[in-house]
C-alpha positions in Angstrom: -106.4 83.7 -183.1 -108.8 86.4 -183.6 -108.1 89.5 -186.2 -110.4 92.3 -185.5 -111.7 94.1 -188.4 -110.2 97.8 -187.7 -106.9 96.5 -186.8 -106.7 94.6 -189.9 -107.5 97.1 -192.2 -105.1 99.8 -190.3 -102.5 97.0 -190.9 -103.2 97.1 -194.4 -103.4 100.9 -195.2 -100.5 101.3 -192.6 -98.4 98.4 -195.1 -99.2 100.3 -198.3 -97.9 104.0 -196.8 -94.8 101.7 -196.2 -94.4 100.0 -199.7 -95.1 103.1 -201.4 -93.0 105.3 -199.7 -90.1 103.0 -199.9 -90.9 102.1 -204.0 -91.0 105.9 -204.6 -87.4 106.6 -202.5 -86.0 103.4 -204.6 -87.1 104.7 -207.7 -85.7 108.3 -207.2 -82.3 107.3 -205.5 -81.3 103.9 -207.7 -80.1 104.5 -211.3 -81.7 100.7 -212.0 -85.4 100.2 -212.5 -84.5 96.8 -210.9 -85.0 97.3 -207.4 -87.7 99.0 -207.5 -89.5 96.1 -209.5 -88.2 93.9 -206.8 -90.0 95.7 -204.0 -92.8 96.1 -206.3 -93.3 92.7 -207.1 -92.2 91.0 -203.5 -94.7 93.6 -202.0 -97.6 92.1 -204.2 -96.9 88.5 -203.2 -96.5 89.3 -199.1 -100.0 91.3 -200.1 -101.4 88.0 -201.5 -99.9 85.8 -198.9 -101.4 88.7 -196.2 -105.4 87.5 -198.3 -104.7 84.3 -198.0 -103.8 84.2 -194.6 -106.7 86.4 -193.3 -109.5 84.4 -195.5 -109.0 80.9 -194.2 -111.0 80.0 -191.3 -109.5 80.0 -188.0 -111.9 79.4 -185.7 -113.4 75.8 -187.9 -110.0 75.1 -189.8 -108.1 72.1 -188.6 -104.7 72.3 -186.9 -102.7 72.2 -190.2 -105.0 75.0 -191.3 -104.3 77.3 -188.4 -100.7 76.3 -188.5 -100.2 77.7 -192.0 -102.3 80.4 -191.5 -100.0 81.2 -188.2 -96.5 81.2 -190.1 -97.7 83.1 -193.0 -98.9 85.9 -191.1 -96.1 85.8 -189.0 -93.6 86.1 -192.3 -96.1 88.9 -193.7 -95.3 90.3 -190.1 -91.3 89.8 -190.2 -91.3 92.2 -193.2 -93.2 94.8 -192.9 -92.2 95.6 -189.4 -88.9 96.2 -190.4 -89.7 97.9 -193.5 -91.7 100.5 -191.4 -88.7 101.0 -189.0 -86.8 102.1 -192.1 -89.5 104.0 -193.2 -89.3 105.9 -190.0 -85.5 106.0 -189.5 -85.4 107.4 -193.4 -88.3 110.0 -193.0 -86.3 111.7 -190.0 -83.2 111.5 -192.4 -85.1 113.7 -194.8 -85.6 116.6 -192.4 -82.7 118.9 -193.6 -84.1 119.0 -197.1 -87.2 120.8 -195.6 -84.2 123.7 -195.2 -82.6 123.0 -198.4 -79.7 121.1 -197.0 -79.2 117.0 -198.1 -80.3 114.1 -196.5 -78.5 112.6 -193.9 -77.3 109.5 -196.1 -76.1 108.2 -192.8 -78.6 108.0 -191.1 -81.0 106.4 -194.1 -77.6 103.5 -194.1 -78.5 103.3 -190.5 -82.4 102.8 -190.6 -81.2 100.1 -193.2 -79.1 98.5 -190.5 -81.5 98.5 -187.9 -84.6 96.6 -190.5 -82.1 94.0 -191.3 -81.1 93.6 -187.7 -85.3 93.5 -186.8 -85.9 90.8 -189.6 -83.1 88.5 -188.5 -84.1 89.0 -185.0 -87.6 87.8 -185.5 -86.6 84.6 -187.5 -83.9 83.6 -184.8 -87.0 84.3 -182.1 -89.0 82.0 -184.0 -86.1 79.0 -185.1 -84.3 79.3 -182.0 -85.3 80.9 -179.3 -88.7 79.8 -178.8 -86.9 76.3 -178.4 -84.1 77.8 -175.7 -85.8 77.0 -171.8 -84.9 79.2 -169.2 -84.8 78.1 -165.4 -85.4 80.9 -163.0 -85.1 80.1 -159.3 -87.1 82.0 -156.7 -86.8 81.6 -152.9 -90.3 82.6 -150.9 -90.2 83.4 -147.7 -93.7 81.9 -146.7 -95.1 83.2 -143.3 -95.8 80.7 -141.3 -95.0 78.0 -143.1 -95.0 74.9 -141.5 -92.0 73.6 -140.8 -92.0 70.4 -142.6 -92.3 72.8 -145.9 -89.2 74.7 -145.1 -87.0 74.1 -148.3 -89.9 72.7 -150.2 -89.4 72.9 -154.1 -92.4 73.7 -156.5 -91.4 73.9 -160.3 -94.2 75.9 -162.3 -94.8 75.7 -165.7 -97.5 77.5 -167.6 -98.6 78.3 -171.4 -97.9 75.6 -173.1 -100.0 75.6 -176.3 -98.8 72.7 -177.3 -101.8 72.7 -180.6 -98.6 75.4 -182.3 -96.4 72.0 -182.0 -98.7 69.9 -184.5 -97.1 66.6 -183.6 -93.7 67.5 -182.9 -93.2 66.4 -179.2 -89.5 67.4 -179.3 -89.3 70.4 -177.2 -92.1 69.1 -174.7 -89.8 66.2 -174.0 -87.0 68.6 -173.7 -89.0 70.4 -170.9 -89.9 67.4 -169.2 -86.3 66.7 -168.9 -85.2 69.5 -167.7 -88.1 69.8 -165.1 -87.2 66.3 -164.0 -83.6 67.5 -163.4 -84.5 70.0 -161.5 -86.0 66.8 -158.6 -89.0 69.1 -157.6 -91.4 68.0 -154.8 -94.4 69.2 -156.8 -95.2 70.5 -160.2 -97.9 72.8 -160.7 -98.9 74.1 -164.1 -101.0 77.5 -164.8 -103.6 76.6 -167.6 -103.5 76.6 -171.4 -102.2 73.6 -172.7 -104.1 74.2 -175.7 -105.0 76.4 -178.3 -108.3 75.3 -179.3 -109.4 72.1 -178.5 -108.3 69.2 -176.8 -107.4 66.8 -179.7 -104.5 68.9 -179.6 -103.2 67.4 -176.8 -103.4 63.6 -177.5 -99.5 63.8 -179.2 -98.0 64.8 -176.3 -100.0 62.4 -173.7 -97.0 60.6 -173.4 -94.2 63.3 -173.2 -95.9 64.9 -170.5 -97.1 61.7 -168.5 -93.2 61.4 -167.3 -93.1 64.6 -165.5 -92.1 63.0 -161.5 -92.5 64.9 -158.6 -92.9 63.1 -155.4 -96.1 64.9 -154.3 -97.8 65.2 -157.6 -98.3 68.0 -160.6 -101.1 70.5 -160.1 -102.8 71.9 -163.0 -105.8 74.6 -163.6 -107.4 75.5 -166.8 -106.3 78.7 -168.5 -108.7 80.5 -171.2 -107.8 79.0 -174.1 -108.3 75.7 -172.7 -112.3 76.1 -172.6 -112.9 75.7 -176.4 -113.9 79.4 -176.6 -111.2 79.9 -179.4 -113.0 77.5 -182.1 -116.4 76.8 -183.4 -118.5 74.2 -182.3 -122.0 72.5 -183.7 -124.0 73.1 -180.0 -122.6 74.0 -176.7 -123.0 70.1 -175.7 -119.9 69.3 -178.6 -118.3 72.3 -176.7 -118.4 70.9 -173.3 -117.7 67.3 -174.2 -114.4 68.4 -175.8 -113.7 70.2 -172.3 -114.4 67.4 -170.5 -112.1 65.0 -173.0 -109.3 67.7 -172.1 -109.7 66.9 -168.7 -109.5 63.5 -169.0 -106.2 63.7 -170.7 -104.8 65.4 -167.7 -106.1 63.2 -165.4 -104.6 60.0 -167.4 -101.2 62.1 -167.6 -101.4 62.0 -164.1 -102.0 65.4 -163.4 -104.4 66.8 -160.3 -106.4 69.1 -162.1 -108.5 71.4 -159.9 -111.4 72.8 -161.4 -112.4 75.2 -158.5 -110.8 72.5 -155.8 -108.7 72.4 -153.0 -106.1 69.6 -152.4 -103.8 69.5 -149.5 -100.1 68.7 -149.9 -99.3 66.8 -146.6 -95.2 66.1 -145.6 -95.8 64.3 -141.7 -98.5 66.5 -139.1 -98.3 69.5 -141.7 -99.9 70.4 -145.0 -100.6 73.2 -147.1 -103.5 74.0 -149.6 -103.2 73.9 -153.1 -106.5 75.9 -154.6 -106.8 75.8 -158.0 -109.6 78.2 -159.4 -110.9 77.8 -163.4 -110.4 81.1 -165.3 -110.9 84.1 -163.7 -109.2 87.7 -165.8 -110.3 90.8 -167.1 -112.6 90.8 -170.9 -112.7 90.1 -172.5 -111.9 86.7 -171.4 -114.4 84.9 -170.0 -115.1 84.0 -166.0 -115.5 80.3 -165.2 -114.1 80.7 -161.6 -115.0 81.0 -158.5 -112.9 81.1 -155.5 -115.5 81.0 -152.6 -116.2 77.6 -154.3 -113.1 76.6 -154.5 -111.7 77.5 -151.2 -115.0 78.9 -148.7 -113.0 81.1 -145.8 -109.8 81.9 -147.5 -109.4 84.3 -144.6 -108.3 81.7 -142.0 -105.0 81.0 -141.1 -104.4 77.5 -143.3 -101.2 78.1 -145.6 -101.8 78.5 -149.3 -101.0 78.6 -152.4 -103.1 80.0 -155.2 -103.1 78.5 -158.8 -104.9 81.2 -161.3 -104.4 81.5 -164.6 -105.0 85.4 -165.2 -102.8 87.6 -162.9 -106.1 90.3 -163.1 -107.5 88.0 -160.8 -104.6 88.5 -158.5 -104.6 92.8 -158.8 -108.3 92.6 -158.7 -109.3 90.4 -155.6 -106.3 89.2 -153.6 -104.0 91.9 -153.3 -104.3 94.2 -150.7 -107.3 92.2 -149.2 -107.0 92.2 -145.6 -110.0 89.5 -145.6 -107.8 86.9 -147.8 -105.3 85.3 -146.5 -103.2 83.6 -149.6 -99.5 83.6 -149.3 -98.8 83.0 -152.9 -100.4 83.1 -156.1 -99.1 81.4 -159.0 -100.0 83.3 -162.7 -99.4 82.4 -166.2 -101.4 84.1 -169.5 -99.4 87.1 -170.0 -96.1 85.5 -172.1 -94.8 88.5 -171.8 -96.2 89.2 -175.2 -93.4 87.2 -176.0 -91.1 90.0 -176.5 -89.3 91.2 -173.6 -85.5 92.8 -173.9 -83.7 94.3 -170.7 -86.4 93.5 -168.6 -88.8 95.5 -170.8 -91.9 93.9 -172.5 -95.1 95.9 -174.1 -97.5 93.3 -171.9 -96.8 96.3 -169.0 -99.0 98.1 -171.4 -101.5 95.6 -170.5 -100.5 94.0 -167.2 -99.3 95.6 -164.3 -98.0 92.1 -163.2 -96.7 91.0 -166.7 -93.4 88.7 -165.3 -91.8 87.7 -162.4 -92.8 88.0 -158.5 -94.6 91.1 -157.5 -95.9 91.9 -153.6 -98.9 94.3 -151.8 -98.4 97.0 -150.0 -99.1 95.6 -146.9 -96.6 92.6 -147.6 -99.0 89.8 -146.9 -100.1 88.6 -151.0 -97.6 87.9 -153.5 -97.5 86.9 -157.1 -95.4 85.0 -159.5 -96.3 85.3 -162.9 -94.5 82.7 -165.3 -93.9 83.9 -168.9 -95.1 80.6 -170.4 -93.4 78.0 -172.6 -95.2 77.7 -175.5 -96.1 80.5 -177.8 -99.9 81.6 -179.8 -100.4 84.1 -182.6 -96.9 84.4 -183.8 -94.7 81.7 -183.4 -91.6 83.9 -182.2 -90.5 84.8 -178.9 -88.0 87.7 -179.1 -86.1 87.7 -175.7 -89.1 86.4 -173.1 -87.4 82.7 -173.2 -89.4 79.7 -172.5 -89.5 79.7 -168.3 -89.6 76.9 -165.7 -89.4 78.7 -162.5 -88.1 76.9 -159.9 -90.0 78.1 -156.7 -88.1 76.9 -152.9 -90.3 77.6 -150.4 -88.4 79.3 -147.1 -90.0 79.8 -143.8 -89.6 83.7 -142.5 -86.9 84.0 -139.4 
């Protein structure tokens, strides 16, 4: 969870604009010194709550640490973002005075409204519907696909940060069961299980060892997953952790492809699973490589492409006549974990933020899966946890 200098201090100045313009307007518009005081004094503890938050260590704290440090950020968050949309909304009401007329009372009464209405929404994002899974099915009409595949079913899960859980394997086991219900023939997860390190993984060992699926779950690495997010004593401590992540999977029963190929076979037929290690635009770092994973991706072998960042999609498989990968499966983005009507500010970021998205020619596509889990704030406004079940079609 990293919190860039300039950003934090334009969050800070930014906060006090807010507070003060909103003590001065209570001061002049409420006969009561009271509320007034009130915003005075709860502004100084969310300030003191913002220092604490920001001078704990995120990168060498334990997990309890960073948990803290996660929730009381978020709460300074779920505050002052409303209070600044009632800043706004109130500002604009103020616009007839420059004319000498009155304020628009009404439209103060609605800024009011719409804080209150952000505030609760960001709690019920975090207490409930962070917790609420969504299934999305997706048919893909694969060309040639072989026909043993026709109808095939591949659930995909990605994001699951599991370290923002503690211990709490609740929800994971509530994902398990409803992948398990779905009966998929394989599984195959996009990367970031963790936050940080692996040791975060060890409570849910057992929750996510049940996941069945006759022809096995497929797993990559994502970014987060490569210890880049904490600090360690050498680059040795680093790797070893790595490697003790991998093992987990691997006793979970998980095939985790770290720049490998492994071939799903149903009678004669069989397609490729490739699974590349992260591969995505800074600044996250490249561990990938798909030459190494899969040498002659142009031949006519039917694949499916597991890569964590979707970049890696836009930048070297779409619209690459010398690439011949049906699908690619994509995690990272979360949507931000906002998303309402379809819209999300990770299209800001990410051209492919959610969802399936095709070349021009006709012959890539991508799903990106919004993730399960959440990291930074523990809150996902709209953006749902997502299992997407994916059936596999063959084209008439």
């Amino acid at each position: 969870m990293r919190i860039p200098l300039l950003f934090l201090i334009t969050v800070i100045v930014l906060s006090l604009l807010v507070d003060g313009y909103i003590y001065i307007m209570v001061r002049r518009r409420c006969v009561s010194k009271v509320p007034a005081r009130l915003q005075l004094v709860s502004a100084v503890l969310l300030y003191m709550a913002l220092i604490v938050g920001v001078s704990m260590p995120r990168r060498s704290g334990d997990d309890g640490s960073l948990l803290f440090i996660m929730w009381v950020l978020f709460g300074y968050m779920t505050f002052i973002m409303p209070k600044l949309v009632f800043v706004v909304v109130d500002a604009v009401a103020l616009l007839p005075v420059l004319w000498h007329g009155r304020r628009w009372r009404w439209l103060s009464l609605t800024g009011g409204v719409i804080a209150i209405v952000a505030f609760l929404a960001m709690w019920w994002g975090a207490l409930v519907n962070r917790f609420r899974v969504d299934v999305r099915e997706v048919d893909f009409e694969f060309p040639h696909l072989p026909a043993a595949f026709d109808g095939f079913k591949i659930v995909q899960i990605s994001d699951l940060h599991v370290g923002t859980y503690g211990d709490d394997d609740r929800f994971v086991r509530k994902l398990v069961g409803v992948i398990n219900g779905l009966h998929p023939d394989a599984v195959m997860f996009t990367g970031d299980i963790v936050n940080r390190h692996s040791s975060e993984l060890i409570p849910f060992v057992d929750a996510l060892s049940g996941i069945e699926a006759p022809y096995g779950v497929f797993s990559i690495l994502g970014n987060h997953d490569y210890g880049d997010y904490a600090d360690w004593p050498s680059e040795a401590d680093k790797a070893a952790d790595v490697a003790a992540l991998c093992a987990m999977q691997e006793s979970m029963g998980w095939k985790l492809l770290l720049n490998q190929t492994e071939f799903i076979h149903s009678g004669r037929d069989s397609i490729a699973v490739i699974g590349v290690e992260n591969i995505g635009d800074p600044p996250f770092r490249i561990y990938g490589s798909l030459p190494k994973a899969y040498p002659g991706v142009g031949d006519s072998v039917s694949k499916i492409l597991l890569s964590h960042n979707p970049a890696h999609w836009t930048d070297s498989i779409s619209d690459h006549d010398d690439v011949n990968i049906a699908l690619t499966l994509s995690g990272h983005t979360h949507a931000m974990q906002i998303e309402v009507a379809g819209l999300s500010p990770a299209a800001m970021r990410y051209a492919t933020w959610g969802g399936m998205y095709g070349d021009e020619a006709g012959r890539h596509a991508l799903y990106v899966n919004i993730g399960a889990g959440t990291v930074g704030m523990p809150m996902r406004l709209g953006a749902t946890p997502e299992i997407t079940l994916i059936t596999l079609k063959a084209m008439p």
